[in-house]
C-alpha positions in Angstrom: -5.7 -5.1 -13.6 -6.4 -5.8 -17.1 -6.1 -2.6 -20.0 -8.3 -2.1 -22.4 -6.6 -2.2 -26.3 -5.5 1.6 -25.7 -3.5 0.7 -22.8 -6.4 2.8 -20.5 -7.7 1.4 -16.9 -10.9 -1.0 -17.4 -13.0 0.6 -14.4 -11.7 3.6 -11.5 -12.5 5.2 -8.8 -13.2 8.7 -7.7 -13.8 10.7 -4.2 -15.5 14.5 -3.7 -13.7 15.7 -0.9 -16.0 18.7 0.2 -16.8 20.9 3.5 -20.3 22.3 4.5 -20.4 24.7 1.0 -17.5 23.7 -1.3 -15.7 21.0 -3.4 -12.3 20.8 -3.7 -11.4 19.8 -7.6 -8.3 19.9 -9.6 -8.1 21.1 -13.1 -6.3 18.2 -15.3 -3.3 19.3 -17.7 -3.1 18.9 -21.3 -1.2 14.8 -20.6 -3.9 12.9 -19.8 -5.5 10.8 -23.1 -9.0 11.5 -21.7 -10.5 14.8 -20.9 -7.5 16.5 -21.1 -7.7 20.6 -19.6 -11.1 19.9 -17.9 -11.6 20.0 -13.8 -12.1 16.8 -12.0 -12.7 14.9 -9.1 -9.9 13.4 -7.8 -9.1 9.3 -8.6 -7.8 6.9 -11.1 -7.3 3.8 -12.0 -8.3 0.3 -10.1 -4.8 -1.6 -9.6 -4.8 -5.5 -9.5 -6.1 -6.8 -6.2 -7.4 -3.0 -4.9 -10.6 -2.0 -3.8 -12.1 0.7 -5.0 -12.0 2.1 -2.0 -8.4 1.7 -1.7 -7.9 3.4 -4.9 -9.2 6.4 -4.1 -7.1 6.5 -0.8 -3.9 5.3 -2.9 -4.4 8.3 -5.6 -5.3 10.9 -2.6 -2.0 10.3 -1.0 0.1 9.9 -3.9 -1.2 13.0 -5.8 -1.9 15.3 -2.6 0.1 14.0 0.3 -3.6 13.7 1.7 -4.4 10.6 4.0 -7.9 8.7 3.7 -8.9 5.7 5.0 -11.7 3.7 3.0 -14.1 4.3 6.3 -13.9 7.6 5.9 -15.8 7.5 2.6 -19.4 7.2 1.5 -20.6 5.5 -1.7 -22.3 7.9 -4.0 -22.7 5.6 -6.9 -21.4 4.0 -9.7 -21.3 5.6 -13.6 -20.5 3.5 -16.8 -18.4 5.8 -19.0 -18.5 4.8 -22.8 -16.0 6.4 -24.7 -14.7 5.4 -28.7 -12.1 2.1 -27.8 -12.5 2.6 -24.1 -15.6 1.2 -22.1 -15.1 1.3 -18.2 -16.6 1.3 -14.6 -16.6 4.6 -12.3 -16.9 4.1 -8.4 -18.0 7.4 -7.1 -17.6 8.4 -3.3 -17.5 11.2 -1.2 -15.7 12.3 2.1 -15.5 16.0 4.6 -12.4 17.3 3.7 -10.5 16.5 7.4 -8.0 18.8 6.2 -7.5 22.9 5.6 -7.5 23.7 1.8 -4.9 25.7 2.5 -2.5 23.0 4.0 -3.1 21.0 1.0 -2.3 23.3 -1.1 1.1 24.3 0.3 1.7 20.2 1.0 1.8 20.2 -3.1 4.3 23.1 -3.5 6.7 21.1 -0.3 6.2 17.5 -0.1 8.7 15.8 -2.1 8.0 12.9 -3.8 3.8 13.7 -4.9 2.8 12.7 -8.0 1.6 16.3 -9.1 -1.0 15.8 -11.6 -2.7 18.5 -13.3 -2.8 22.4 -13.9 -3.7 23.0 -10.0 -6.4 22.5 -7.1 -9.3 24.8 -6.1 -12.6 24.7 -3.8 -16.1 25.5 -5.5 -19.1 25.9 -4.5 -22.6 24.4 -6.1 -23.1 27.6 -8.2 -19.6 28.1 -9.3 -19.3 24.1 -10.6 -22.2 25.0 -12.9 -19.5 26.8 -15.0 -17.0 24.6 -15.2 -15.8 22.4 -17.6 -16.0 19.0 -16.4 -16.5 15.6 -17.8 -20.5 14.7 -17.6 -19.7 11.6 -15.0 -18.0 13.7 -12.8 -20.8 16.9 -13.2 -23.2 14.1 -12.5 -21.1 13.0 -9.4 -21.2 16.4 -8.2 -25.0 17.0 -8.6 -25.2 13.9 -6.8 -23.2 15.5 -4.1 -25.2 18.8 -3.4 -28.7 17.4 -4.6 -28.7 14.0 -2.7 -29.1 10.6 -3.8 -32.2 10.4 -6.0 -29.8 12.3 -8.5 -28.5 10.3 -11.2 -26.5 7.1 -11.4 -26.5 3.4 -10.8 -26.7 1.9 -7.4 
């Protein structure tokens, strides 16, 4: 896939992974060049010849030793992020979490071999997101999420 000047991902992809009440999001560290310390869905960058679909399921496994197939997921939308040198394409989906939070959670702290990103996971509900401090895309994602379809976003 082609970078943009800054060495950054041209367009990505992101999944909510949620149960009947709650999100699970993970709270990025102080590495990453964009929105660094800020919660967020999980994804990342399109690679050469990927779907966006296959992204999501790519970053999913890597970073939480959680398997998705792209069936599994549902297309929310897309968001164009504008940012100063960096201009990119954000595939939003969503899937049920098929797995306990728990597990996950104690999969990060055993599994050798994840790509642990960020400062750690946790499940929120509609009212707690309110307070975070997300990225607008990804708050807009999430409204999306709980609110339905007529909320934000390109088709």
């Amino acid at each position: 896939m082609p970078d943009t000047p800054t060495g950054l991902p041209t367009d990505g992809a992101s999944v909510i992974l949620y149960t009947d009440a709650q999100v699970l999001l993970y709270k990025r560290d102080g590495h990453p060049m964009l929105f660094p310390h800020r919660w967020a869905i999980f994804g990342g960058g399109i690679e050469a010849g990927e779907s966006p679909e296959e992204t999501v399921c790519r970053e999913l496994r890597v970073e939480l030793g959680y398997s998705l197939i792209p069936r599994d997921l549902e297309l929310l939308g897309r968001s164009r992020v504008i940012e100063p040198h960096h201009n990119y394409l954000v595939h939003y989906f969503r899937s049920k979490l098929n797995q306990d939070y728990w597990d996950i959670l104690l999969n990060l702290h055993l599994v050798a071999g994840l790509e642990r990103e960020g400062e750690g996971i946790a499940m929120f509900s509609h009212g707690e997101v309110d307070f975070l401090h997300l990225t607008c895309q990804d708050r807009l994602a999430l409204e999306r999420h709980f609110r339905g379809h007529d909320f934000g976003f390109i088709d």
